[in-house]
C-alpha positions in Angstrom: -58.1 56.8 -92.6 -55.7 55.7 -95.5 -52.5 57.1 -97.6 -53.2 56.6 -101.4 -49.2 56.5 -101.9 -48.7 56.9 -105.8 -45.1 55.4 -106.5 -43.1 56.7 -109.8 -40.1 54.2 -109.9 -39.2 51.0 -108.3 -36.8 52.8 -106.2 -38.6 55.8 -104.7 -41.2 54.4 -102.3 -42.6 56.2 -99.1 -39.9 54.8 -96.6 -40.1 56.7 -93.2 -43.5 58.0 -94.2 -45.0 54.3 -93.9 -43.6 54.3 -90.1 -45.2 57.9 -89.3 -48.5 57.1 -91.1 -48.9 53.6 -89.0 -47.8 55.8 -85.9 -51.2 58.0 -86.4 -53.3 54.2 -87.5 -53.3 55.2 -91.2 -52.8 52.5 -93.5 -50.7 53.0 -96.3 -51.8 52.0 -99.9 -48.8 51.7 -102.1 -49.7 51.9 -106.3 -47.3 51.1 -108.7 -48.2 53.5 -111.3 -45.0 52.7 -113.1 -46.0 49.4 -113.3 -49.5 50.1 -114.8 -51.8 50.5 -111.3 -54.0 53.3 -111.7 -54.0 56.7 -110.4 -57.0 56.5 -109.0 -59.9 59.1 -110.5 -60.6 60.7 -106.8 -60.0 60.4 -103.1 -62.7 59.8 -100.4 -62.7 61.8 -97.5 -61.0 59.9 -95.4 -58.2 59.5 -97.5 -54.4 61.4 -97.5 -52.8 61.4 -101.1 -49.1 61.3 -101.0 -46.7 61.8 -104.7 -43.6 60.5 -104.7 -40.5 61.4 -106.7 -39.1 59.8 -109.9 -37.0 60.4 -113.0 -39.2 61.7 -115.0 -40.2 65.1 -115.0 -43.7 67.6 -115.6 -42.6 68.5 -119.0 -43.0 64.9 -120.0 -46.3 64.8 -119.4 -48.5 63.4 -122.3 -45.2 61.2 -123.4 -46.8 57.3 -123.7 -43.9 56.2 -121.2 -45.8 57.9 -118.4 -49.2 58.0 -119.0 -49.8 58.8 -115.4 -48.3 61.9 -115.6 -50.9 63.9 -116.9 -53.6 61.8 -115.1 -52.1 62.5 -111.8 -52.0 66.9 -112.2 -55.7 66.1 -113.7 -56.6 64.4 -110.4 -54.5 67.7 -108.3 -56.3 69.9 -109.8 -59.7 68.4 -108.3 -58.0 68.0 -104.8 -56.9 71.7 -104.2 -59.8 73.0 -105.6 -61.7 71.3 -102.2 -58.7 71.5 -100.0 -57.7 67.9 -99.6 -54.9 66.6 -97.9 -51.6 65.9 -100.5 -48.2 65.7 -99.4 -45.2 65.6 -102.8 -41.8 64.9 -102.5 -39.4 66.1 -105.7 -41.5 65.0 -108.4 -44.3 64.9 -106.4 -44.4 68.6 -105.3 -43.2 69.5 -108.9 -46.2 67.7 -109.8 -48.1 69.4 -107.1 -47.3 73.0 -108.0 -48.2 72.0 -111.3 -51.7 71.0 -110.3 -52.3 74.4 -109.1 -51.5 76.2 -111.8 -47.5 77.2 -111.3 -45.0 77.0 -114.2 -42.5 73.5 -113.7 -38.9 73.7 -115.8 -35.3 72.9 -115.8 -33.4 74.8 -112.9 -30.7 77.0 -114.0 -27.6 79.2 -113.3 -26.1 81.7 -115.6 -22.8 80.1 -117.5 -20.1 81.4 -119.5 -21.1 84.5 -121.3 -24.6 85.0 -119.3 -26.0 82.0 -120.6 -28.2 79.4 -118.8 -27.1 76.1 -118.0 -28.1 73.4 -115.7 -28.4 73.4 -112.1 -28.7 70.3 -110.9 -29.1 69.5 -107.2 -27.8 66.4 -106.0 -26.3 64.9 -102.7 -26.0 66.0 -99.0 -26.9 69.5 -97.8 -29.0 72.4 -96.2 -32.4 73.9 -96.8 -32.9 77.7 -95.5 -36.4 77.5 -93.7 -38.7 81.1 -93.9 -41.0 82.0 -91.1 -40.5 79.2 -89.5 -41.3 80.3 -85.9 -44.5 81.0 -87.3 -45.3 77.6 -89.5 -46.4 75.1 -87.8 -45.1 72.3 -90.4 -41.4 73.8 -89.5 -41.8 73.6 -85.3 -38.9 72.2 -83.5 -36.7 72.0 -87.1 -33.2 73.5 -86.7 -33.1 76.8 -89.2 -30.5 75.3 -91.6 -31.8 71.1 -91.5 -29.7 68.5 -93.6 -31.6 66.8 -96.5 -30.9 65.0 -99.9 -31.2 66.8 -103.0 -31.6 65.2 -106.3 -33.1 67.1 -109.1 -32.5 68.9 -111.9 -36.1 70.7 -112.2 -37.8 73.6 -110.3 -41.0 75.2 -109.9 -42.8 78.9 -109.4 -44.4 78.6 -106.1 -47.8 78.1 -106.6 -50.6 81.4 -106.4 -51.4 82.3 -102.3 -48.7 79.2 -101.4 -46.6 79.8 -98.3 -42.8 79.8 -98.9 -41.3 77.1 -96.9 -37.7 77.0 -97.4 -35.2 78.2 -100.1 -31.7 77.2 -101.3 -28.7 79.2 -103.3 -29.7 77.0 -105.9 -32.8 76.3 -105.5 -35.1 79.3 -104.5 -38.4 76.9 -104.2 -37.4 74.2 -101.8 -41.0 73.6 -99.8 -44.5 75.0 -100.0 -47.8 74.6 -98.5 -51.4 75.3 -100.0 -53.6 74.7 -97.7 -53.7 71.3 -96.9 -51.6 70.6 -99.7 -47.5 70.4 -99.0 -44.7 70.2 -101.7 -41.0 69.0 -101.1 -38.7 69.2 -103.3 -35.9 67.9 -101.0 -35.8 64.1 -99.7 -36.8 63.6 -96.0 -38.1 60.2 -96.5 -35.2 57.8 -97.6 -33.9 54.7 -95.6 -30.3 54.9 -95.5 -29.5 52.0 -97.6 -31.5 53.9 -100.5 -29.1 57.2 -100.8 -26.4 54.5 -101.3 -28.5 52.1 -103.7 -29.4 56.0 -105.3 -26.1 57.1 -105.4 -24.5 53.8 -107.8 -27.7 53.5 -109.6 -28.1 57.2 -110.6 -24.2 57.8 -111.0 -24.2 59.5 -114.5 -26.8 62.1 -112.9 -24.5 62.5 -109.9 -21.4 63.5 -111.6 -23.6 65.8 -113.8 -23.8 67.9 -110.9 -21.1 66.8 -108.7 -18.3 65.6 -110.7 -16.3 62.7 -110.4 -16.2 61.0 -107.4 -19.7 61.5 -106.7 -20.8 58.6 -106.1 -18.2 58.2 -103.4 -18.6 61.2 -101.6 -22.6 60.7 -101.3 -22.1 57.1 -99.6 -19.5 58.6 -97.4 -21.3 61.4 -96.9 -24.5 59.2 -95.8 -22.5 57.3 -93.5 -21.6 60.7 -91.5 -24.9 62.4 -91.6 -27.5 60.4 -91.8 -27.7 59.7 -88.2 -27.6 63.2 -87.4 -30.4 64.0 -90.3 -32.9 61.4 -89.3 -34.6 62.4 -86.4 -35.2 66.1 -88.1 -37.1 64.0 -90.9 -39.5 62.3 -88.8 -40.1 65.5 -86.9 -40.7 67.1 -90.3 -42.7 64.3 -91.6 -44.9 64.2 -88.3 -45.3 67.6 -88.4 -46.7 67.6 -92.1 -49.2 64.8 -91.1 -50.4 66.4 -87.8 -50.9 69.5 -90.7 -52.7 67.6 -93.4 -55.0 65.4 -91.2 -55.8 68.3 -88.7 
């Protein structure tokens, strides 16, 4: 058994997931797609495909920047239809719940005078989990677990999907289709990557923080991480005892 791990950007790579994968003897089979490795045209069966997050977004599908884009919900399509095994994180479940057939686009609030403007999630807080005494995916996670948020799109949750976990913000946090799981939250990151995130990724920060937001994400990462950490892996395990089963 082997994780095909597509990889959008330089700096959003697998992480914790390469630790819990080698903990169940799965390899882990990192392609650059931003740097021009292919998505590959199917999976065999004894292979786990895992999407993870980047800048870009659903909508910019079809743009020559990302050709993989659109080759990548092509190739989703193909998997759901025969059940196989897909885990997404962020862009990865966006691009997930656009494989099966959901609507992906900016998320929102209402502004001054009623009007939408954006809603961008970004930094240090809680996800709401649903049903989770009955989800398996969700055993022995705390109701309200810490994660990192950092997106400024959402999705509709997929046709017959189980609704995983919800925020003010955010109504469509987690799903799962089958053997197919979307996350739009982070549970994957080292700590040094929220930091190198947080300086690298400023201007999007204070979009939906404000000044100092760079600052209070590091701090913030010093003071939960710790805490945080142990919930991800029991997540992450959980998802993988689900989508190899």
């Amino acid at each position: 058994m082997r994780a095909i791990v597509l990889q959008h950007t330089k700096t959003e790579g697998p992480e914790l997931l390469v630790g819990a994968l080698a903990a169940r003897g799965i390899g882990c089979d990192v392609r650059a797609v931003y740097a021009g490795q292919a998505v590959p045209p199917d999976l065999a069966p004894d292979e786990l495909l895992v999407l993870m997050g980047g800048p870009m977004g659903v909508g910019d599908a079809g743009d020559p920047r990302w050709p993989f884009l659109g080759r990548e919900i092509a190739l989703l399509r193909e998997l759901i239809a025969r059940d196989a095994p897909v885990l997404g994180i962020c862009l990865g479940a966006q691009l997930l719940a656009a494989g099966a057939g959901a609507r992906v686009y900016p998320n929102t609030r209402p502004g001054p005078g009623g009007q939408p403007v954006p809603a961008r999630e970004v930094g240090w807080g809680t996800v709401d989990l649903i049903d989770a005494a009955r989800e398996p995916l969700l055993a022995g996670l705390p109701p309200q677990p810490l994660v990192l948020h950092w997106h400024g799109d959402t999705f509709d949750l997929p046709a017959g999907a189980a609704h995983l976990a919800s925020t003010a913000t955010c109504a469509n946090q987690a799903f799962r289709l089958g053997r197919q799981v979307g996350f739009q939250f982070h549970c994957e990151l080292e700590q040094e990557t929220i930091g190198l995130w947080a300086r690298a990724d400023a201007a999007f920060a204070r979009a939906a923080l404000g000044d100092g937001a760079t600052a209070r994400i590091v701090a913030d990462t010093a003071r939960l991480y710790a805490t945080a950490r142990p919930v991800w892996e029991r997540l992450l395990a959980n998802t993988l005892d689900l989508l190899l089963r």
